[in-house]
TITI-467094 format. One line per 10 residues: their letters; for each residue x, z negated, y of C-alpha. Coordinates in steps of 0.001 Angstrom, whole numbers. Each point is the difference from the previous one (the first is absolute). Layout:
a	X Z Y; ...
//
This chain:
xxxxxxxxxx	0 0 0; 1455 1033 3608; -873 -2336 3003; -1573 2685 2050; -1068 3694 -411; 175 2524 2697; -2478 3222 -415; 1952 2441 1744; 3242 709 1754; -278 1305 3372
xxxxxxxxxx	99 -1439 3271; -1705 -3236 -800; 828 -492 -3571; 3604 687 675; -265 -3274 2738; -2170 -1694 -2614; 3068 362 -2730; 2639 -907 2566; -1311 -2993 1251; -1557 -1200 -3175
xxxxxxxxxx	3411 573 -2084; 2366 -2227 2802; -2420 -2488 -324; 1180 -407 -3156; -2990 1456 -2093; 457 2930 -3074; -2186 2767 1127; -1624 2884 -1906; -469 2931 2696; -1988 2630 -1773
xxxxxxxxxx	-172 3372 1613; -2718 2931 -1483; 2195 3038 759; 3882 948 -902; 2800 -1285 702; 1728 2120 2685; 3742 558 1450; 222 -549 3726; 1487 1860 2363; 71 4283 -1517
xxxxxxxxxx	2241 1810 1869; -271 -522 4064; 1912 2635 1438; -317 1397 3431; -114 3199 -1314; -2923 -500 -2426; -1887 -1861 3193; 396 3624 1950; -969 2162 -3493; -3374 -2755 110
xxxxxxxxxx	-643 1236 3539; 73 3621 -1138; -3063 -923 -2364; 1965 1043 -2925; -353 -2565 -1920; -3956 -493 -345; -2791 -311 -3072; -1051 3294 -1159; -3597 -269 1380; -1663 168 -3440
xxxxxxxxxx	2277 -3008 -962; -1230 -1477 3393; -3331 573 -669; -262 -1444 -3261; 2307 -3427 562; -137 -639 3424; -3140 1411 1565; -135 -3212 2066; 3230 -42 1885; -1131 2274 3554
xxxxxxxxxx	1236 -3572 1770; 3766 -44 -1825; 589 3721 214; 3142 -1021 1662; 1140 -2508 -2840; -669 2386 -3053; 2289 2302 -1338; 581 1858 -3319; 3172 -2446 -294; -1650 -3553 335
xxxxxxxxxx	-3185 904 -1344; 354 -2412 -2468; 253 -2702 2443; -4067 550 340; -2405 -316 -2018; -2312 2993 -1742; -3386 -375 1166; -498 2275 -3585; 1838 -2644 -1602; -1447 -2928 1055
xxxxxxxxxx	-3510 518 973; -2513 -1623 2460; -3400 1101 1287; -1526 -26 3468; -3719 -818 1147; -1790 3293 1112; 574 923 3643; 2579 -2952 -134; 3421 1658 57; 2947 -1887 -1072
xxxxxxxxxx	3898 530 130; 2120 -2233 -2299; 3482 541 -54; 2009 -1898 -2694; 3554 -285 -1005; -227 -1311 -3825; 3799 -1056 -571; 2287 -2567 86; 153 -827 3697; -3482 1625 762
xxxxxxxxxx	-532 1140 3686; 2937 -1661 1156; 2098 2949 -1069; -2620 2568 2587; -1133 -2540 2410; -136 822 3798; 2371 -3467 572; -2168 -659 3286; 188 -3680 -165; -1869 -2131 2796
xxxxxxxxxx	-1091 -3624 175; -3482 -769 205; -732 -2141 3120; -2210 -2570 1067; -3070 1476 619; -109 1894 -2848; -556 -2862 -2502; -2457 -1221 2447; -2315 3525 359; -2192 -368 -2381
xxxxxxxxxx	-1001 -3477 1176; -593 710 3141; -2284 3289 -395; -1703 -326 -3031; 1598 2617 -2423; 788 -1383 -2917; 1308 -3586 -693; 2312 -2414 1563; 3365 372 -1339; 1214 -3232 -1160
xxxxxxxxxx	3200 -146 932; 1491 949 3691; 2919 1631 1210; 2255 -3597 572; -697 -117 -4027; 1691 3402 -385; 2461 -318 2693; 2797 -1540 -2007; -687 2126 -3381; 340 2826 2758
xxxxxxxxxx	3664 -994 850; 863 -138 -3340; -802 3053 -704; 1093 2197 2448; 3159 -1754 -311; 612 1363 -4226; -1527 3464 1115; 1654 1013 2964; -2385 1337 2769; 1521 1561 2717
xxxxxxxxxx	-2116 -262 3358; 322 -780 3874; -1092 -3791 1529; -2727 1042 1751; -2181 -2956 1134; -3131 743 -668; -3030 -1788 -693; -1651 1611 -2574; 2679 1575 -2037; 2642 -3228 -352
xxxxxxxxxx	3712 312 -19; 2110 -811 -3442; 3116 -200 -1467; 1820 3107 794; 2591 2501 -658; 1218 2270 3453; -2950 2530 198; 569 3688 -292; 182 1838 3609; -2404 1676 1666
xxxxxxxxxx	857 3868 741; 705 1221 3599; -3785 1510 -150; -1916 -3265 -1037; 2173 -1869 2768; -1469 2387 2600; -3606 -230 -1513; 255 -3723 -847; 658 -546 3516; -2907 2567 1477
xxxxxxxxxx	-2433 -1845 -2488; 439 -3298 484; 68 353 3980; -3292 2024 -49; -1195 -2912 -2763; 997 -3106 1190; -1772 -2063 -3052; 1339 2514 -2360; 3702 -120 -1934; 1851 2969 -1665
xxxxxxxxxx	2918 -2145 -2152; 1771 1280 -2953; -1385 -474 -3195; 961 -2366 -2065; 1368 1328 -3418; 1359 -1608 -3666; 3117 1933 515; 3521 -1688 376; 1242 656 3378; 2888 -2000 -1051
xxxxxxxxxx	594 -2408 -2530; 36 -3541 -196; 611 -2118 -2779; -3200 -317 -1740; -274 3662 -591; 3643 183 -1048; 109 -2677 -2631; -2392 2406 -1673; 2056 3106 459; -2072 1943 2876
xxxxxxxxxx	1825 2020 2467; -1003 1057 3659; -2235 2973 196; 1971 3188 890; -3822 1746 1225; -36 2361 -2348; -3894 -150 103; -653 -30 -3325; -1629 -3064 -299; -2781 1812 -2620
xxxxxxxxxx	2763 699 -2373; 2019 -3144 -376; 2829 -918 1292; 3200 -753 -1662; 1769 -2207 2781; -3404 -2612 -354; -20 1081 3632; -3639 -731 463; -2118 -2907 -1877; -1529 416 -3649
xxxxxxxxxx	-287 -1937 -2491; 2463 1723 -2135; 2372 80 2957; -615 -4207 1050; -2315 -2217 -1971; 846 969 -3580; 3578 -598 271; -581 -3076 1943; -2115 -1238 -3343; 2191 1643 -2445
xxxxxxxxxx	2661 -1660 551; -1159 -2956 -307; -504 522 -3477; -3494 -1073 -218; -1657 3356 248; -1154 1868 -2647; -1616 3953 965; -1537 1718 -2545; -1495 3663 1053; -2724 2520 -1501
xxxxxxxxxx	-2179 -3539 -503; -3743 733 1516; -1616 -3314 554; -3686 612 -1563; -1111 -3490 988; 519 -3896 850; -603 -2634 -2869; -2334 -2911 1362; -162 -2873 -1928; -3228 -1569 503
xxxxxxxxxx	627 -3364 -1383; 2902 -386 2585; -1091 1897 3156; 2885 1634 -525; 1568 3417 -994; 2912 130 -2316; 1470 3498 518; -1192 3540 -257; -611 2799 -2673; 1692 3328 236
xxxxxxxxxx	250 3370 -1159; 3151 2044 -670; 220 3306 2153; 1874 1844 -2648; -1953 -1274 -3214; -2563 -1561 1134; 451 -2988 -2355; -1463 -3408 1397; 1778 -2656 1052; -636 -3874 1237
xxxxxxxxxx	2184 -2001 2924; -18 -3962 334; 687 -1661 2958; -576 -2995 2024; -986 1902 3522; -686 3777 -18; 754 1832 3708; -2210 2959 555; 2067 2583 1585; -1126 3631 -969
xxxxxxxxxx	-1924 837 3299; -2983 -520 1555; -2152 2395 -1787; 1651 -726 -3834; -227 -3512 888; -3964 -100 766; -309 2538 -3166; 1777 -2509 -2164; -1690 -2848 831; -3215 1627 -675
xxxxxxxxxx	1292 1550 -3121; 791 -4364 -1147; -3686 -88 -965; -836 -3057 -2090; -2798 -2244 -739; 1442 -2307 2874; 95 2960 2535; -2575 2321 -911; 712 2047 3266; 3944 87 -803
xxxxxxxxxx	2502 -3353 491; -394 -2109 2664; -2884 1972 1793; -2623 -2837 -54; -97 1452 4065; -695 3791 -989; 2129 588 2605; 2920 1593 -2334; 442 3786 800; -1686 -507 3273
xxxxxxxxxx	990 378 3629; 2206 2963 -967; 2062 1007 3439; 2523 2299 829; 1300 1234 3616; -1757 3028 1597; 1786 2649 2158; -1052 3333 1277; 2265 3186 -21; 2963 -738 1810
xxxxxxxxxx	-158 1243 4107; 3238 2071 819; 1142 1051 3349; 2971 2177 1013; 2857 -1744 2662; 1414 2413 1524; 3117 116 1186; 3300 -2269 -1705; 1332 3546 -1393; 3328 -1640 500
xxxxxxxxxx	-956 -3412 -2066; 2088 837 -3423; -1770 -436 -3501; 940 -3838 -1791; 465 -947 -3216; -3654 -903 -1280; -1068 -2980 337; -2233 -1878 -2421; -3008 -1661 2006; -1394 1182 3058
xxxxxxxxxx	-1303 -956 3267; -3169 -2724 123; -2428 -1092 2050; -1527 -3396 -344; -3745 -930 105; -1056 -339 3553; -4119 287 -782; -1446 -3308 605; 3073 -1482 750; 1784 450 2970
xxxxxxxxxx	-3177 2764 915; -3539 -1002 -336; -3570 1216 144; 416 2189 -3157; -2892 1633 -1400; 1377 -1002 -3173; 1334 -3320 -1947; 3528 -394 -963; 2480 2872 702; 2714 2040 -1146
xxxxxxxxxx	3796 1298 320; 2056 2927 414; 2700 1286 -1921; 1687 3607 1032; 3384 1425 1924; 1244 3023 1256; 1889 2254 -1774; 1914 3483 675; -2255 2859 -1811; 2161 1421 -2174
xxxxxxxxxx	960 4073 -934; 747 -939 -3506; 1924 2931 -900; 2160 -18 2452; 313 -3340 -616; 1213 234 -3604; 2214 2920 593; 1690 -2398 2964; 768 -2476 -2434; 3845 -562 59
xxxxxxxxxx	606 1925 2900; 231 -3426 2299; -2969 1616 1995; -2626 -2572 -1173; -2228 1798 2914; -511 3340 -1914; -3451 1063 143; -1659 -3123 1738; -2611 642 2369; -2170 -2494 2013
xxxxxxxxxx	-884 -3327 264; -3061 -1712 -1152; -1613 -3087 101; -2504 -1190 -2335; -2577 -3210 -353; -1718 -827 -2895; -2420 -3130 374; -147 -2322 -2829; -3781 -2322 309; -1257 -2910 -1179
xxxxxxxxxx	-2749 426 -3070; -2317 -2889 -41; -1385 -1820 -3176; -2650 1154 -1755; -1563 -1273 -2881; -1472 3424 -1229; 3518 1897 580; 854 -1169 -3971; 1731 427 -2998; -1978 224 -3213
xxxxxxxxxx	958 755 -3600; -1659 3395 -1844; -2519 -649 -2912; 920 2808 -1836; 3553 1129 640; 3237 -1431 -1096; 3450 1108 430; 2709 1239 -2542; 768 -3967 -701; -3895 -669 -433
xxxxxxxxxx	-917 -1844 3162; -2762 442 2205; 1288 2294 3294; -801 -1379 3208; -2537 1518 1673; 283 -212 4143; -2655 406 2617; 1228 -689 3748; -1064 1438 3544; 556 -477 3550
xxxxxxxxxx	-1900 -1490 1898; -1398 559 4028; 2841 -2553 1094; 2741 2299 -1493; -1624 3090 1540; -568 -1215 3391; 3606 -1541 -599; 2080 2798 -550; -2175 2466 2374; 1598 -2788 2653
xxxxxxxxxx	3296 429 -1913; 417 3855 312; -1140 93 3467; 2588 -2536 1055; 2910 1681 -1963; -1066 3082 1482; 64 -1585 3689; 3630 -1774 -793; 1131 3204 -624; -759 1670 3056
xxxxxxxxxx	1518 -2928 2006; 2985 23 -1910; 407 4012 1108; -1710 1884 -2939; -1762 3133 -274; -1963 2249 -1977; -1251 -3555 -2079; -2077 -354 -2215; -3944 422 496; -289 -3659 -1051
xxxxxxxxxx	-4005 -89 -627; 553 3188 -2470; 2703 -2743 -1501; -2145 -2913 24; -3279 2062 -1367; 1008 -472 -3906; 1495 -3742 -446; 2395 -61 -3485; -1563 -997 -2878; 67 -3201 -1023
xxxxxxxxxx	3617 -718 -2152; 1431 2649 1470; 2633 -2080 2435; 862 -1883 -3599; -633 -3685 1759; -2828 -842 -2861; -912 -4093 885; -2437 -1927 -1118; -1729 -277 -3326; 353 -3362 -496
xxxxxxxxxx	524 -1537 3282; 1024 -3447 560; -1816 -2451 1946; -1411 -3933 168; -3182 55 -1833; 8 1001 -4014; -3554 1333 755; 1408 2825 2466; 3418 432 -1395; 2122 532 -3032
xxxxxxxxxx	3419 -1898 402; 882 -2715 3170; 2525 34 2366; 2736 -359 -2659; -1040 2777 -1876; -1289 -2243 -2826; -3221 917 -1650; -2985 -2171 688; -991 359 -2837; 3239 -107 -2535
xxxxxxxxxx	2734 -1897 1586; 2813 1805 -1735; -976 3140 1034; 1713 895 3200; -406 3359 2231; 2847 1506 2790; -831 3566 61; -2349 1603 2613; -3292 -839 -1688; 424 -3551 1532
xxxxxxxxxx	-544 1267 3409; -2915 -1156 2150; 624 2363 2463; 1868 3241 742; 1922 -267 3526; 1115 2824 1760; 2890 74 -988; 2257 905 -3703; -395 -2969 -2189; 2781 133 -2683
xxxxxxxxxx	2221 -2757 1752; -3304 -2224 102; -82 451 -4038; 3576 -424 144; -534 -3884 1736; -3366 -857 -1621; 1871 763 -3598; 2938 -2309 678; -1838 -2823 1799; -2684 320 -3472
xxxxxxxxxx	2993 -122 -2418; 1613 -3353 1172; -3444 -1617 293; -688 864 -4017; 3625 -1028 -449; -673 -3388 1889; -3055 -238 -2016; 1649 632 -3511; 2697 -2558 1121; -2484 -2546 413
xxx	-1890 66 -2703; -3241 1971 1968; -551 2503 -2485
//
């Protein structure tokens, strides 16, 4: 028997593992897909031959495996297609006029090896939204709860960001920030004088800007901005769990990984209140097996997560484990964005092209912040740049001849807005009745819309990116209510939350402010279907704190006899 079992291995089960393991504790982390080398070959020269589009699906190929993925079009490539998942492969259905996008990475490290690395605190206000205006339920913890767990984690994973004071997007523990080019200076400053209550600050990234000691006692290296992050990256250069947390837990000898192990269900034992470890199928044979452990740590995502509880049916949970509330596979929330608005700068011919750099330009909530009188609740942020438009021919052929300018045209600036999605208790997650998968569990079916808040939201959005970009000196922009006229679909900014929020009373909620289920007290939850709410902004480094600060509480409580 292991003292703890971790269902899955990405961003949160890799913290889970690492903080779990140097507490002293032998941990089982069992991960559904293969296991995978990190880091495939990251030359500069195979980044240009990915900007000449040589290296995508066939479309049939596309079309059968990966219909889903319009949102990650720049993340998928014929060579790290096996860091996604095959919608073919591993099936799911959708309610009837409710379109959803989910984008999986089933291996060993998960979506840490393709995540976006945009890592941002939550602040104050936003564990105190749904209190104040009625969506949803309190949250029952605050940000002073996080704020240390928040520390320690940006301090293992490196981010690299700017001390910007402000409010409602609080400062951490950083590495130098990457710079700003010559253009976003000039627009930064046109912006912000034009938009007093309004701040354009670099984004703040999982990549090693340098390296301190943390990172190096597990072998990472700085990131040489290669950009590409989607592929791996052999220097550990930016945060995954293959990269960081794993080799953290490995070596301290308590972790045990064992891949191509899909987790068909919790064990409950009703005569303890307890669960004693999980059943599993083998990917490759599909012969069963059963885990024991004291505490079991759902990590596989917010969507597998709610699907797995509901699939741990038994005559104690009739509705699946520890959903006396009903409220497992509910409030299903994601971010919402329209198409991006573009504008061209003119001007700055004589700005030279950089190396790439591997996060962009942001813009922090302002909505109902530091501007009132929105027609709308909550807000939203911006992430974008400018970039030199690029011949790419005569870029290629100029590689080697010291001209890096060869073919480059003008510059242009981009925002993309990234809103808030409210709870709702009818955007769910459900199991089928009469489908299974190739293991022989029930695929999840999902059902999830926006709502008028997110439309009248990101019609505000587009028109405001739009009007930033004519004071910062743009032209020919984007037509921004032909952009905000068709919202994406639901899943398709891969920021899934919910499912089996957290929250003070059993009868509302699924697990407390520790992530311990109400209802099983050795059954803990970090991954995103904990969340109350969504924020506005990415909420990775959130999993990232809630995971560790979860793990020493269920190693405090083993230590003292609590479970």
């Amino acid at each position: 028997m292991f003292d703890a079992i971790v269902v899955g291995s990405g961003i949160s089960g890799g913290w889970a593992a690492k903080e779990l393991c140097e507490r002293g504790l032998k941990v089982l982390m069992l991960e559904r897909g293969p296991e995978v080398t990190n880091g495939p070959d990251q030359s500069h020269d195979l980044a240009l031959k990915l900007r000449r589009r040589d290296d995508q699906i066939p479309e049939a190929e596309r079309n059968l495996h990966y219909p889903y993925h319009v949102g990650v079009t720049y993340a998928l490539f014929n060579s790290n297609k096996a860091l996604w998942a095959s919608d073919h492969d591993h099936p799911y259905e959708t309610v009837p006029g409710k379109p959803y996008r989910w984008i999986r990475g089933y291996q060993l490290g998960g979506r840490s090896l393709t995540w976006g690395r945009q890592s941002y605190r939550w602040a104050p206000q936003d564990f105190l939204s749904n209190l104040k205006d009625g969506h949803g339920v309190d949250w029952p913890i605050r940000y002073e709860d996080l704020e240390p767990w928040y520390d320690h984690v940006e301090a293992f994973a490196g981010i690299s960001g700017d001390y910007d004071g402000l409010e409602q997007l609080p400062d951490g523990d950083f590495l130098p920030a990457f710079p700003f080019n010559d253009v976003e200076l000039a627009a930064k400053a046109r912006i912000e004088a034009d938009y007093p209550t309004r701040r354009m600050i670099m984004g703040r990234t999982a990549n090693l800007s340098r390296v301190a000691k943390a990172q190096m006692d597990v072998g990472r290296k700085r990131c040489e901005q290669h950009v590409k992050c989607h592929h791996g990256c052999p220097y550990g250069a930016y945060f995954s769990s293959q990269a960081a947390t794993l080799p953290a837990a490995l070596k301290t000898g308590n972790l045990t990984v064992l891949t191509d192990r899909v987790v068909e269900s919790v064990i409950h034992d009703p005569a303890t209140g307890r669960v004693t470890g999980v059943r599993t199928i083998n990917r490759l044979d599909k012969t069963g097996e059963i885990f024991e452990a004291r505490i079991v740590f759902l990590n596989a995502s917010a969507i597998n997560t709610a699907a797995l509880l509901l699939n741990s049916k038994s005559e104690a949970f009739p509705r699946g484990l520890a959903n006396g509330s009903d409220q497992v596979g509910r409030n299903l929330m994601d971010h919402v964005s329209t198409k991006p608005i573009v504008g061209s700068i003119p001007g700055f011919g004589d700005v030279p092209f950089q190396n790439d750099r591997p996060t962009g330009i942001y813009i922090p909530r302002y909505a109902n912040v530091t501007e009132s009188d929105k027609p709308y609740v909550r807000g939203f942020g911006m992430q974008g740049g400018a970039v030199r438009s690029r011949n790419v021919e005569g870029a290629v052929q100029g590689v080697g001849t010291g001209d890096e300018d060869v073919g480059h045209r003008g510059w242009r600036f981009s925002l993309l807005p990234f809103g808030e999605v409210l709870p709702d208790p009818e955007n769910r997650v459900t199991l089928s009745a009469t489908r299974r998968d190739n293991w022989g569990v029930p695929v999840p079916v999902i059902g999830a819309t926006h709502g008028p808040n997110e439309y009248a939201m990101m019609r505000a959005a587009a028109r405001d990116a739009a009007e930033m970009l004519a004071a910062a000196g743009c032209t020919d922009i984007t037509d921004w209510e032909a952009a905000s006229a068709e919202l994406t679909p639901p899943g398709d900014r891969i920021h899934e939350m919910g499912t089996a929020r957290m929250g003070r009373d059993p009868a509302t909620s699924v697990f407390n402010g520790w992530g311990q289920a109400h209802e099983a007290s050795n059954l803990f939850c970090s991954d995103g279907a904990v969340m109350a709410s969504s924020a506005s902004m990415n909420p990775s480094l959130t999993y990232m704190a809630l995971t560790a600060r979860a793990a020493h509480h269920a190693a405090d409580l083993l230590q003292q006899g609590g479970l």
